[in-house]
N, C-alpha and C positions, 0 to 999 in steps of 0.2 A: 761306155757307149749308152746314147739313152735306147730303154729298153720301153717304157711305156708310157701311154698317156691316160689315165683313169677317166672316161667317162662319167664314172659316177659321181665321184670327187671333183672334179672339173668346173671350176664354176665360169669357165670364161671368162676371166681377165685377160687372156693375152700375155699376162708378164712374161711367160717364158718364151713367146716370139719377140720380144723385145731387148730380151736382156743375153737373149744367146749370139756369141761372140761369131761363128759359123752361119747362123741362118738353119738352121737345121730345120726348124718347123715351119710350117705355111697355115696364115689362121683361115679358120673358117666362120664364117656368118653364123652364129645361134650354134655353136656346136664347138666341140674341143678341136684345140688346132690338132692337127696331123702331124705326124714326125713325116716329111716328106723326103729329106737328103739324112738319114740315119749312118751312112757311112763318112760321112761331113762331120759327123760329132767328136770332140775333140776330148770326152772325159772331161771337163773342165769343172761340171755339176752346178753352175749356175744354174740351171732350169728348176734343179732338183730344190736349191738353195735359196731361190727368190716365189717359188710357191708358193704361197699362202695356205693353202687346199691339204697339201702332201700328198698331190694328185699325180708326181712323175714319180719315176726310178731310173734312174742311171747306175748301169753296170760299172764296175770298177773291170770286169774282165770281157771283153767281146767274144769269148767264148762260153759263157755260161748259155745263154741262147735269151730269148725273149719271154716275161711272164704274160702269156696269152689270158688269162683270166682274171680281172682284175678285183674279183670278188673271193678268189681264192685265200684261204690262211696266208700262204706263203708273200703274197699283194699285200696284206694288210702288214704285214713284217718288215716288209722292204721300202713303204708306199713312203717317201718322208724320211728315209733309214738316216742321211744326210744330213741334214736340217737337224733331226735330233741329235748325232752325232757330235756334231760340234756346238752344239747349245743355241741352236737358232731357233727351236720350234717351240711353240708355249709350252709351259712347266716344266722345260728341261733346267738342268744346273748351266750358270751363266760358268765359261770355261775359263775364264780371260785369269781368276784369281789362281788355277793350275797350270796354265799354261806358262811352260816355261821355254820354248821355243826360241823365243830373242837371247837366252842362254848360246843359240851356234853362233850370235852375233857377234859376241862380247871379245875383247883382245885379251887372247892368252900370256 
C-alpha cells in the first residue's frame, strides 16, 4: 500500500497521478500530490516505479504502518526501494541478463 509522498524529493511531475491504475492520489497545484484514497491502492508499485525523484514508498505489507518522516534513515532506505530493486533506478545492474523468470513459461 503506498505509504508516502516525499515532500522533499517531490519534484512535481505528477507521474504518479497519472500512471496509477486506482486513482489513489489527487494532484495539487505547486505542491506534492496527496495520496487521497490510500485504501484504493492496489500494491501494484507503479507510482513507486515511474518516479523519477525516488520520492514514494509503497509497502509490500499494509500492516507495517506509515513512514511519517521522510527525512528519516529508515525514508532514505526505502525511498525508491522498488525502482532499485528491479534495476529501474540510475546505477542500478540492468536485471534482464539474470532474470530468468520466462524459465515458468517454457514447456516441460
Amino acid at each position: 500500500m503506498i505509504e508516502l509522498v516525499s515532500a522533499s524529493r517531490c519534484t512535481r511531475c505528477d507521474i504518479c497521478v497519472y500512471v496509477c491504475p486506482v486513482n489513489v492520489f489527487d494532484p495539487v497545484p505547486d505542491a506534492p500530490p496527496v495520496i487521497a484514497r490510500q485504501g484504493d491502492c492496489q500494491t501494484c508499485y507503479m507510482c513507486e516505479l515511474y518516479c523519477p525523484a525516488d520520492a514514494l514508498y509503497v509497502s509490500p505489507d499494509a500492516d507495517d504502518g506509515a513512514i511519517i518522516d521522510d527525512t528519516a534513515a529508515p525514508a532514505e532506505q526505502v525511498l525508491g526501494s522498488y525502482r532499485r530493486a528491479i534495476g529501474w533506478a540510475p546505477g542500478t545492474q540492468v536485471k534482464r541478463t539474470t532474470d530468468r523468470s520466462y524459465e515458468l513459461l517454457k514447456p516441460h
